[in-house]
N, C-alpha and C positions, 0 to 999 in steps of 0.2 A: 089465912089467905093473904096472900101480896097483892098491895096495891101497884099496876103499872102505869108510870103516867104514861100520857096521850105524848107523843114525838112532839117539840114544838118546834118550829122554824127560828133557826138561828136567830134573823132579823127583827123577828116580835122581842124577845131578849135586849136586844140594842133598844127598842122604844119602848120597852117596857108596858107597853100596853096595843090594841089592835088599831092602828088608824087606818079604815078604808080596804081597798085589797090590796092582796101580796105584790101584786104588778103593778101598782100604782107605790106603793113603800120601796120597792127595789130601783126603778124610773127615779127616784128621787134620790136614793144613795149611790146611784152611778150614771153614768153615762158611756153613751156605743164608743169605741177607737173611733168613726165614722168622724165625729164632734172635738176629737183632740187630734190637735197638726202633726201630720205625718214626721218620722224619722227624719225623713230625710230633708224636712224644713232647715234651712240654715240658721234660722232662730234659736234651734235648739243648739247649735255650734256656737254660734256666738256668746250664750247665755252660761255654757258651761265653760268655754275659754277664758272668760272674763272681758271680754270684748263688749260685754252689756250688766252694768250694775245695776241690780232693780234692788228694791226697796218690799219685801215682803210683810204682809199682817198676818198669816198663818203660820204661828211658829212652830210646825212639825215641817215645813212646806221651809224655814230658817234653816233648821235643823240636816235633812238631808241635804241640801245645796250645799252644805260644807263640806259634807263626806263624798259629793257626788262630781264637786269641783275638784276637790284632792282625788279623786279615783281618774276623775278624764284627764287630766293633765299628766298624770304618771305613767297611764299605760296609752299608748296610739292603736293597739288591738283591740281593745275593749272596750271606746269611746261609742260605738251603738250599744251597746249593753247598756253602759251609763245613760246613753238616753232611752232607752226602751224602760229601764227605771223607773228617770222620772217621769216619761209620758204614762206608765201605769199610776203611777201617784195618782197623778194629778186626773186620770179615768176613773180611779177609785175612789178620792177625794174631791170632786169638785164642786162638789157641795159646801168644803168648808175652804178651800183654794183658789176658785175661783174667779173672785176678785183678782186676785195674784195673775195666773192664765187667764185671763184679758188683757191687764195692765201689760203682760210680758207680751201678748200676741198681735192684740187692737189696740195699742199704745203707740208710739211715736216710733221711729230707729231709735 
C-alpha cells in the first residue's frame, strides 16, 4: 500500500516549520500594490535613469538594479515594464528590501 502525503503549502516549506495561521505567514511575506508607489510615481523614473543614486543593503535588491537600469535606459518602450518589475520586487520582497523602499521613498530628493 502507498503512502500519500497530505498536499502541504508551499509557504510552511520556506519556514520550515508552522508559525501561527497561513494568513498571518503570507501578510508577513508580502505586501498589497496598495502599500507600493504607483508606476507612475516619478521616483521610480528618476531611480532608474540614474537621476537618483541610492545605496542598497539587499543584495538581490543590487543585483536587479543593474540589469533593470541597463533594461530602462535601452529601450523607451519598455521603461513601465521595467518598472512594474521592480515594483513587484519590492511587493514580493519587502520583507527583506524594505529598508531600501523607504530609504528610496521616505528619504530625502
Amino acid at each position: 500500500m502507498a503512502i500519500t502525503p497530505k498536499p502541504v503549502d508551499p509557504i510552511f516549506i520556506i519556514f520550515g516549520q508552522r508559525r501561527g495561521s497561513l494568513r498571518f505567514v503570507r501578510q508577513i511575506m508580502t505586501t498589497s500594490v496598495a502599500d507600493i508607489a504607483p508606476a507612475s510615481h516619478p521616483r521610480w523614473h528618476d531611480l532608474l535613469s540614474g537621476r537618483i543614486h541610492a545605496t542598497y543593503r539587499c543584495l538581490a535588491l543590487r543585483i536587479l538594479m543593474i540589469r533593470l537600469v541597463d533594461a530602462y535606459q535601452r529601450s523607451v518602450a519598455n521603461r513601465m515594464a521595467v518598472i512594474e518589475e521592480l515594483r513587484a520586487f519590492f511587493r514580493d520582497n519587502l520583507r527583506f528590501a524594505g529598508d531600501d523602499y523607504r530609504a528610496i521613498f521616505e528619504g530625502g530628493k
